[in-house]
DOVEXGU-12869 format. One line per 3 residues: number of its first residue (from 1); their letters; for each residue x, y, z of C-alpha. Coordinates in Angstrom, 3 decimals, padded with zeros to 6 digits, always signed. Example, Ala and Ser with C-alpha at 12.3 -4.5 7.8 and 13.67 -1.06 7.14 Angstrom:
1) AS) +012.300 -004.500 +007.800  +013.670 -001.060 +007.140
This chain:
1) XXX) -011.082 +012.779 -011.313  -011.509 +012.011 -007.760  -013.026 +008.762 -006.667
4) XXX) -013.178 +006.815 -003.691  -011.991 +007.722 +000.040  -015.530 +007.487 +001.357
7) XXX) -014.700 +006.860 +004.726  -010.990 +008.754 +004.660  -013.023 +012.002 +003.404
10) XXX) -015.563 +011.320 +006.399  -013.095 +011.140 +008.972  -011.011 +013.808 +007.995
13) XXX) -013.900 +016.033 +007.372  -015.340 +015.473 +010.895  -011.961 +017.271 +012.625
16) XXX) -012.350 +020.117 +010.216  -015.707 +020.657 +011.360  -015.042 +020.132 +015.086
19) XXX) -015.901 +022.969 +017.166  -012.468 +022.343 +019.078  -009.016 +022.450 +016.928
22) XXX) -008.313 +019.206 +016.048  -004.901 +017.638 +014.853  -005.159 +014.846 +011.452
25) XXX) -002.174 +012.885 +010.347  -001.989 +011.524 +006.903  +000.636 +009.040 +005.470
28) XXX) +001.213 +006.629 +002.483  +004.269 +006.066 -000.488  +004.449 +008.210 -003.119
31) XXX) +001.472 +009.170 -005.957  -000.797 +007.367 -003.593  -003.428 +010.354 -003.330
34) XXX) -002.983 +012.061 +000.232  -002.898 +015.809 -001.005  -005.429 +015.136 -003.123
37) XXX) -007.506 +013.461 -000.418  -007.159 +016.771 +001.656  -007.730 +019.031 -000.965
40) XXX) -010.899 +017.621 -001.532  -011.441 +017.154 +001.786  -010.759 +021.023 +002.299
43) XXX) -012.690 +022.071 -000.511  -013.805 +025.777 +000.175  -012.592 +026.032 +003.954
46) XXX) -009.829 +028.552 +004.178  -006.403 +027.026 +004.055  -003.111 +027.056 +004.111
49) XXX) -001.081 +024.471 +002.657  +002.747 +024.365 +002.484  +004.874 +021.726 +001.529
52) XXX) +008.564 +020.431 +002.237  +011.410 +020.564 -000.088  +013.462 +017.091 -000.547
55) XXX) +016.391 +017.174 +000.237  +017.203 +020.698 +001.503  +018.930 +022.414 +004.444
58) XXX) +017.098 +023.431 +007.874  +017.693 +026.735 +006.471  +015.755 +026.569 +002.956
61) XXX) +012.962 +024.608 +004.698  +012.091 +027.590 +006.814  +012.619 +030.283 +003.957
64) XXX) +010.202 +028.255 +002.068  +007.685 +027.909 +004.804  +007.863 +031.451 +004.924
67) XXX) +007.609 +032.452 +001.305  +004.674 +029.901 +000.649  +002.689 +031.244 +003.882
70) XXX) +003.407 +034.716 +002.514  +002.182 +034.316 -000.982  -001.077 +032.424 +000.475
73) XXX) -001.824 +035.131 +003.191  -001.000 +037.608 +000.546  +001.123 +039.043 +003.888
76) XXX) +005.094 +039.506 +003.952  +006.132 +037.701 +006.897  +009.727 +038.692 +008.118
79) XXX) +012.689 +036.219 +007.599  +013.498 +033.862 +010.571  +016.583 +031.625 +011.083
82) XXX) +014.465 +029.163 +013.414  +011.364 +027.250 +013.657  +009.887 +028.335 +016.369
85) XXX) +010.250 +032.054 +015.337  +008.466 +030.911 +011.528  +005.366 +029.675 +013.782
88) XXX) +004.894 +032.306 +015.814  +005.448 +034.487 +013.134  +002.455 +032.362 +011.161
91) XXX) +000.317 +032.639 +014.368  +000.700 +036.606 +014.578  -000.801 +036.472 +010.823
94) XXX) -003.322 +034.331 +010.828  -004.219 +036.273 +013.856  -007.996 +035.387 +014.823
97) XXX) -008.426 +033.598 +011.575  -010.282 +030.097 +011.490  -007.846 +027.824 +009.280
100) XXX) -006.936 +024.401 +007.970  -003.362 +024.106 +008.570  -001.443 +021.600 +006.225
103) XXX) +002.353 +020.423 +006.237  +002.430 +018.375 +003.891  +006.008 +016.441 +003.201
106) XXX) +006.529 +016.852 +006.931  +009.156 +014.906 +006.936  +010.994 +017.026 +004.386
109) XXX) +010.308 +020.063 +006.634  +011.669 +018.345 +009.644  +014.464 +016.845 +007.800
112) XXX) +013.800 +013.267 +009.312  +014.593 +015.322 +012.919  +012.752 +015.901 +016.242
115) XXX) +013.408 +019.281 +016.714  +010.269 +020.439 +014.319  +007.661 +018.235 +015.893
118) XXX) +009.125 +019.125 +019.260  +008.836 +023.137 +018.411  +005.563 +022.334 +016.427
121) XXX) +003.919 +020.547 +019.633  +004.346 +023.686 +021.997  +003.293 +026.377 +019.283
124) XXX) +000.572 +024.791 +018.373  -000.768 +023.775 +021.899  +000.212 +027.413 +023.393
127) XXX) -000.682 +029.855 +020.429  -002.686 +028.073 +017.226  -004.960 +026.161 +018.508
130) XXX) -006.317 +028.454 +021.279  -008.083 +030.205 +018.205  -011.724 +028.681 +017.200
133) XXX) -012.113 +026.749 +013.685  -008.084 +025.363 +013.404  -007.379 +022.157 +012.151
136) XXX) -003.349 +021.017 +011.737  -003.285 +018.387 +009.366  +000.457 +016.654 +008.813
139) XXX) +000.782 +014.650 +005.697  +004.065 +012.615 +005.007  +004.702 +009.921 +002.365
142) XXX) +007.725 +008.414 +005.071  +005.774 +005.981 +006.961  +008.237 +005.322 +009.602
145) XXX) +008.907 +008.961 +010.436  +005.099 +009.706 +010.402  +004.381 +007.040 +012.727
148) XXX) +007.737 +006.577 +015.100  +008.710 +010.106 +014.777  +005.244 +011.921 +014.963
151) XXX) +002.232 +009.945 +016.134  +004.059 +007.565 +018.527  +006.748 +010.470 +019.574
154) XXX) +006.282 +011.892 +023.225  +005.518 +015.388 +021.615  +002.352 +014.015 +019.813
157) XXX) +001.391 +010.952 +021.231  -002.337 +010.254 +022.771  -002.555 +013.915 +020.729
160) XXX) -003.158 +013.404 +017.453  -007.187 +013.013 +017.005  -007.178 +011.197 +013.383
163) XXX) -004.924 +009.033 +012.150  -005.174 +007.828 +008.129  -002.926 +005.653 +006.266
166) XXX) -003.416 +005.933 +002.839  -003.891 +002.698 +000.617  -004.239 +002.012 -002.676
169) XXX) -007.676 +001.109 -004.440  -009.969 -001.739 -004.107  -010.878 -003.426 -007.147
172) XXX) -014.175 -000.923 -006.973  -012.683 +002.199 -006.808  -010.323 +001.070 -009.871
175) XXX) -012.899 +000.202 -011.546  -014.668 +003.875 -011.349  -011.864 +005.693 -012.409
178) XXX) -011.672 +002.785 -015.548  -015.703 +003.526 -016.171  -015.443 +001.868 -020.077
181) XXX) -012.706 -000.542 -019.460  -014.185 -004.306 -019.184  -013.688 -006.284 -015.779
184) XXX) -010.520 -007.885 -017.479  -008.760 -004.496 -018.022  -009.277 -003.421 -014.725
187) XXX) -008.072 -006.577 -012.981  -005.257 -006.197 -015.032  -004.693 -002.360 -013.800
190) XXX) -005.677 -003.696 -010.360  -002.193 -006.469 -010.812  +000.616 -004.172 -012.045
193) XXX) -000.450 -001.252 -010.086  -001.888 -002.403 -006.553  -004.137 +000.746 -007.437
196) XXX) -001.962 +003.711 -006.605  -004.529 +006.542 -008.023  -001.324 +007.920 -010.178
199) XXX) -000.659 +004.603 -011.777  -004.173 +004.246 -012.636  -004.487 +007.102 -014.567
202) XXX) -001.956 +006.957 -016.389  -003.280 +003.270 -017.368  -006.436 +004.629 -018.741
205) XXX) -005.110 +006.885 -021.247  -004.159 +004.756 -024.000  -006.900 +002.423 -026.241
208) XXX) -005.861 -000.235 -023.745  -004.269 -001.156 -020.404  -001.570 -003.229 -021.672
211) XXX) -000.657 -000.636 -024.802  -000.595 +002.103 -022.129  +001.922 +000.036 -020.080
214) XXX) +003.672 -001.060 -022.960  +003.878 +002.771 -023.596  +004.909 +004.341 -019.659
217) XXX) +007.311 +001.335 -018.850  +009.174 -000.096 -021.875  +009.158 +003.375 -023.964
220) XXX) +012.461 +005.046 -023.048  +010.210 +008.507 -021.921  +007.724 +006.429 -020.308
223) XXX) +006.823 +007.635 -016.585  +007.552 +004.182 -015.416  +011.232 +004.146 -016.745
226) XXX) +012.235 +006.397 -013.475  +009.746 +005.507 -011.563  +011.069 +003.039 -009.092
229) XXX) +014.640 +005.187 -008.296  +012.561 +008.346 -007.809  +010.411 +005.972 -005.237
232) XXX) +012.798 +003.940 -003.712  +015.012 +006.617 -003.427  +012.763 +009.306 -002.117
235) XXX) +012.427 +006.917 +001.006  +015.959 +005.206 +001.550  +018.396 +006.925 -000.624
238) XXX) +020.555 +004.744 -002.003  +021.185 +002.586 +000.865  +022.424 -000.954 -000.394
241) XXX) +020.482 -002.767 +002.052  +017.383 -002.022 +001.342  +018.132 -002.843 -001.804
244) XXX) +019.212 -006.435 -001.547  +016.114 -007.209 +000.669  +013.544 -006.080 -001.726
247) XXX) +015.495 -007.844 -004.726  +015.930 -010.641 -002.722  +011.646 -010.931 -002.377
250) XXX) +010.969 -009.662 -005.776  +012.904 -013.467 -006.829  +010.870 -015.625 -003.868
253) XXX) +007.063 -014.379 -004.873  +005.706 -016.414 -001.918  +008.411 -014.795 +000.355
256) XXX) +011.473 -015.504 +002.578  +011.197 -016.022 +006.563  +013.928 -014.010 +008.771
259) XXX) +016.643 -016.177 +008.027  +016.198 -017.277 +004.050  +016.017 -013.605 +003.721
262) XXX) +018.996 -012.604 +005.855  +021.073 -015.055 +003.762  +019.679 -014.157 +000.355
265) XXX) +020.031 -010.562 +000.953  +023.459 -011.559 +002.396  +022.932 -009.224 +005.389
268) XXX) +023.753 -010.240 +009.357  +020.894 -011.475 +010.647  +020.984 -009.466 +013.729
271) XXX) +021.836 -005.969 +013.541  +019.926 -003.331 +011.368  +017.762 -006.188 +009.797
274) XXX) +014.569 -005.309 +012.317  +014.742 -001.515 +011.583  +015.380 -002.319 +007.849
277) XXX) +012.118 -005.066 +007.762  +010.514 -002.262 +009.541  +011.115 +000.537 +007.288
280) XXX) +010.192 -001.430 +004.086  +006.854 -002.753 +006.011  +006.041 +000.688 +007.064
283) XXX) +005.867 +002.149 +003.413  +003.787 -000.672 +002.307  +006.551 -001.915 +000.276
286) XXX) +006.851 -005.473 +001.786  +004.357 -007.492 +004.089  +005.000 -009.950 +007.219
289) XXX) +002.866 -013.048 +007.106  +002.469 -015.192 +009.983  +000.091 -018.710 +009.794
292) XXX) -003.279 -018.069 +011.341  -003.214 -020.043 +013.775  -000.181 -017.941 +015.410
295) XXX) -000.181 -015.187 +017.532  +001.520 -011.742 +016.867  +004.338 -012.573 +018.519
298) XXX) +005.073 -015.947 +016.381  +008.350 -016.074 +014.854  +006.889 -018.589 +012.281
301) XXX) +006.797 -015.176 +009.868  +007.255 -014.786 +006.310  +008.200 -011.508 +004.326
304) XXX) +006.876 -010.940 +000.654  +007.049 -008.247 -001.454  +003.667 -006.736 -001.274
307) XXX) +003.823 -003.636 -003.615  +002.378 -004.542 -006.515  +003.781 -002.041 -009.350
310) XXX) +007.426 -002.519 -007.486  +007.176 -006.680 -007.803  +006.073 -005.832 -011.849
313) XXX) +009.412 -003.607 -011.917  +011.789 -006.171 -010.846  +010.536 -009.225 -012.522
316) XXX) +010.103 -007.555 -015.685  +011.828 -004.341 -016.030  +015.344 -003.692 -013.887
319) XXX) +016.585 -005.986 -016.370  +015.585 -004.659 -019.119  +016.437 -000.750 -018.269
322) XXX) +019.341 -000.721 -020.619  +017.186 -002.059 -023.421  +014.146 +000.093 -022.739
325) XXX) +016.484 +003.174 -022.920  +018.098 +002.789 -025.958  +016.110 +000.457 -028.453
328) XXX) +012.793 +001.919 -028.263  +010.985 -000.970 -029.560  +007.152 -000.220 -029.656
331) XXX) +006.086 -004.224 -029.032  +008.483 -004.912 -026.045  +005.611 -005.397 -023.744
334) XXX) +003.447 -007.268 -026.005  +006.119 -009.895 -026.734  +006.367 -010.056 -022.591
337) XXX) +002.750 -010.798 -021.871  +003.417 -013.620 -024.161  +006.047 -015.699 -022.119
340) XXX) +005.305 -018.080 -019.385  +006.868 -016.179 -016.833  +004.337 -013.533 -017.104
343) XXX) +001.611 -015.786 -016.889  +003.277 -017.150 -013.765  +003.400 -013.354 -012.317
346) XXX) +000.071 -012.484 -013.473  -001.280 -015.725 -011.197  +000.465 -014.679 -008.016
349) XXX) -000.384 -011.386 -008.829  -003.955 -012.334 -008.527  -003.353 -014.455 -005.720
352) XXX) -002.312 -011.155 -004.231  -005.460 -009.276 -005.525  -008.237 -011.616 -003.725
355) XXX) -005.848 -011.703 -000.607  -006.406 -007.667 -000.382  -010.224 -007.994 -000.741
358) XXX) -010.178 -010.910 +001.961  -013.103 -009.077 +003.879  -015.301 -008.265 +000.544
361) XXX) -014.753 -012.588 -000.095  -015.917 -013.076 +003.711  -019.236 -011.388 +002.796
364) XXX) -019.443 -012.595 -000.774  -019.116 -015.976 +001.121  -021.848 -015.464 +003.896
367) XXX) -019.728 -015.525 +007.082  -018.596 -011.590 +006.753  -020.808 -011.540 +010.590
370) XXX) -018.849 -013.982 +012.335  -015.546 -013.570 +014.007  -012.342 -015.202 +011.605
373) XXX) -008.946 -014.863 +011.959  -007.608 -014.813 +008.205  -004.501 -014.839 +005.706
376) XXX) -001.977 -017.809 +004.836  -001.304 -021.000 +006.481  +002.190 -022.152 +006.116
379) XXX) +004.054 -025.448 +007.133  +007.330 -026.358 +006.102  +008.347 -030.154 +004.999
382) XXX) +009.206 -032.113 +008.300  +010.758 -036.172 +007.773  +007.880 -037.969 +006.176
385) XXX) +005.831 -034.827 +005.544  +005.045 -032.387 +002.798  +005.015 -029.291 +003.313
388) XXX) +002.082 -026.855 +002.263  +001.217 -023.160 +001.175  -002.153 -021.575 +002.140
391) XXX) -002.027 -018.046 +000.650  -005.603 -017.509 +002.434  -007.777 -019.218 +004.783
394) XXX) -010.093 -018.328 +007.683  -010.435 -019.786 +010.662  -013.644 -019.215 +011.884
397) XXX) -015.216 -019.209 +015.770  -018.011 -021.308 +014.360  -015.463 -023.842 +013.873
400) XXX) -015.253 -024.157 +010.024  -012.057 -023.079 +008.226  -012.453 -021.970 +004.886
403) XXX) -009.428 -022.860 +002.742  -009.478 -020.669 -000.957  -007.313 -021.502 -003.595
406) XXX) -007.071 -018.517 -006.482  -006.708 -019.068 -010.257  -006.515 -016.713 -013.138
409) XXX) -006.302 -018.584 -016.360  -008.071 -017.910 -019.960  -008.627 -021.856 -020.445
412) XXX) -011.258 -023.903 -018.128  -009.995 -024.668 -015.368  -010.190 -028.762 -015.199
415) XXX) -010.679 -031.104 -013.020  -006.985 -031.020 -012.130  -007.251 -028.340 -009.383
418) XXX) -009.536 -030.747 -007.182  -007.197 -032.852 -005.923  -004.296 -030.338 -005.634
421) XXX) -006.917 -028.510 -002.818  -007.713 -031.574 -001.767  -004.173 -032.191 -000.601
424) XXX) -004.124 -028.669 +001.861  -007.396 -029.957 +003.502  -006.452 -033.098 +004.259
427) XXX) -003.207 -031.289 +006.098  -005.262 -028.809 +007.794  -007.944 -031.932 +008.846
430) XXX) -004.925 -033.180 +010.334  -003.564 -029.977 +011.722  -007.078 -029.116 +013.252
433) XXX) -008.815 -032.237 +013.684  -011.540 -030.174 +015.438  -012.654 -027.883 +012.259
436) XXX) -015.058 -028.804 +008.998  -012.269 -027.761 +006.371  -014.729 -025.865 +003.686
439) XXX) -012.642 -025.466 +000.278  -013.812 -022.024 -002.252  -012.509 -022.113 -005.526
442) XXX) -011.687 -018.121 -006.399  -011.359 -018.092 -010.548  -010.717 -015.085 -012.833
445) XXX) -011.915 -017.093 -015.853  -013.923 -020.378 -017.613  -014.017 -023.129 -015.083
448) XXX) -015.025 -026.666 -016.641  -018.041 -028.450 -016.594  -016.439 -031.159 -014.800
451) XXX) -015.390 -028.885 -011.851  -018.799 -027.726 -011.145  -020.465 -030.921 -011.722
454) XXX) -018.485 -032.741 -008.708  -020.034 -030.322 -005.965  -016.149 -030.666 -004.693
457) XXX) -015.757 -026.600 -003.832  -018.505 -024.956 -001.448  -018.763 -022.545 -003.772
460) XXX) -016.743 -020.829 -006.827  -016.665 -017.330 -006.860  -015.759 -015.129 -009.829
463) XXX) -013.465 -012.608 -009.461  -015.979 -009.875 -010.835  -018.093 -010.475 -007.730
466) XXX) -015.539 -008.819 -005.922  -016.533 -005.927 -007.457  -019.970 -005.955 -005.477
């Protein structure tokens, strides 16, 4: 079932139906839904669509290209030892043909190199796309070789016409491909998967979300047993860095700055650090925070890991692999959900949730029209001063910050969670003497009487409204 990708489909669709050729470059991790976004995208326009092999020599990439275009053309194209010879041997086929070209797994077909694009650039420029109706669409699931090697190299840059990066589901779009699950299943889905279409689906085969997880990550054949070393290592092989920085967030759920990080993941501080933070940042796996009140160029920057279904993993299965495997006990999850560290993970992952859909809250909240700056707000403890965590606030040009503090909790929420806001506005009065400080209570859940009788919070929004 395909849902969603509204605006992807639109986009993508518009440089199909260009009356120039148009170039389209689609990235995202793993089982996130790009080759089925351009299938569906294609539809019925002629196409031909080959894909890389992982992990295999210059050599075996080209015989494939050439077997797969062969078997699609339904025309024998003559073996090649180089690139350049495969796509001018594709462009004397295709001859006047209008086509969608996809590579999709570029990166496998390049083999993380230049000399593709390079080769790719100049065939396509002087032969493919001098004929009418061509479209080259490159979809990779390497973020940092899509963008650093392809869209930002000097072969394709200021030439590629669309650019998509592929995210996972809003809390809508999970909800449509969970049509009969109630609002509580699907914000469940919506925590341990960060809605990656794959994940989804595999959710919503079983009588309920939490039985189908208990079946695809603590049965010893579930598809979530392997999942995180086919993942992890389809992007970064087995390097030990990598690693020790995402195990090193997976234990600090409200994340690490440069340094803390460094020193946890007990890796130099200078060195390969950038390029690894980069990597991991690039395929979505971790996120850099910085206060709002910073600019881009702030050092004040925290790291957290942002992957959703990878953050689930590590707290509650890498240690537990050995057990999974062998035992096969059918209630393993069940016993999980009941321990307090799940309920502690299931509140930051909803923390994490609302912070996704901070635009949708920004409408739900009346000020989606005026210009914010948004996300966390961060100070740490100075002599004679606490320090405080914002996970999101928005500072406003009308000069009103709105402060939101997130709860998911199947008690009322009491009268308890007043003055713990109460405590971050009165820093950020102080910070920003200037600004009304306007506190939202976000709640997946009962909230007491006594909460909404003392008019504290501006306004309390239930999660389901997210779903507007």
């Amino acid at each position: 079932m395909f849902v969603g990708r509204s605006e992807e489909t639109a986009r993508l669709r518009g440089a199909i139906e260009a009356r120039t050729s148009k170039i389209a470059l689609v990235y995202g991790r793993r089982r996130i839904g790009k080759t089925a976004l351009i299938r569906q995208t294609i539809g019925r326009t002629p196409a031909l669509v080959i894909e890389g092999l992982e992990n295999q020599s210059t050599q075996a990439q080209i015989a494939s290209f050439l077997d797969q275009a062969s078997r699609q053309l339904r025309r024998k194209l003559p073996a090649v030892t180089t690139w350049q010879a495969a796509l001018m041997e594709l462009d004397a086929a295709l001859a006047k043909k209008p086509m969608v070209i996809v590579l999709d797994e570029f990166q496998w077909l390049a083999n993380y190199r230049q000399e593709l694009v390079s080769v790719l650039k100049m065939v396509w420029e002087t032969r493919l796309s001098r004929k009418p109706g061509r479209t080259l669409i490159l979809c990779g699931s390497i973020a940092s070789f899509m963008t650093t090697k392809v869209l930002n190299s000097s072969a394709f840059y200021g030439r590629v016409d669309v650019t998509i990066h592929l995210q996972g589901f809003q809390l809508a779009e999970t909800a449509r491909m969970l049509p009969k699950r109630g609002f509580g299943e699907v914000l469940d889905a919506q925590c341990f998967t960060g809605g990656v279409p794959k994940y989804v689906e595999l959710l919503s085969q079983g009588s309920s979300i939490a039985k189908s997880m208990n079946e695809e990550a603590f049965r010893p054949h579930g598809y979530f047993v392997q999942e995180y070393e086919r993942i992890f290592t389809s992007h970064f092989g087995w390097n030990d860095e990598f690693q020790r920085l995402i195990r090193a967030l997976a234990a600090a759920p409200y994340g690490l700055n440069r340094r803390e990080l460094a020193a946890s993941a007990k890796i130099d501080e200078g060195g390969m650090l950038s390029q690894r933070l980069y990597d991991l940042e690039a395929a979505g796996f971790i996120s850099s925070q910085r206060p709002f009140d910073k600019g881009h160029e702030s050092r004040l920057i925290r790291y957290h890991l942002s992957d959703p279904w990878m953050s689930f993993y590590h707290a509650f299965m890498r240690t537990r692999l050995k057990q999974i495997r062998e035992e096969d006990r059918k209630d393993l999850f069940l016993a999980i959900r009941q321990t307090g560290a799940f309920r502690s993970w299931m509140g930051r992952a909803f923390e994490l949730v609302c912070m996704r859909h901070s635009s949708q809250l920004a409408e739900l909240l009346g000020f989606g029209s005026i210009s914010y700056d948004s996300g966390p707000w961060f100070r740490a403890p100075r002599k004679g001063i606490t320090g405080v965590q914002i996970d999101l606030a928005y500072d406003r040009d009308d000069k009103v910050i709105t402060l939101c503090e997130m709860k998911r909790q199947t008690a009322p929420l009491g009268r308890a969670v007043i003055p713990e806001v109460e405590r971050k506005a009165e820093v950020l009065r102080t910070e920003f003497p200037g600004r009304t400080v306007q506190p939202v209570l976000v709640v997946d859940g009962p909230v007491s009487r006594e909460v909404e009788a003392a008019g504290y919070f501006f306004r309390i929004v239930q999660a389901s409204e997210l779903l507007k």
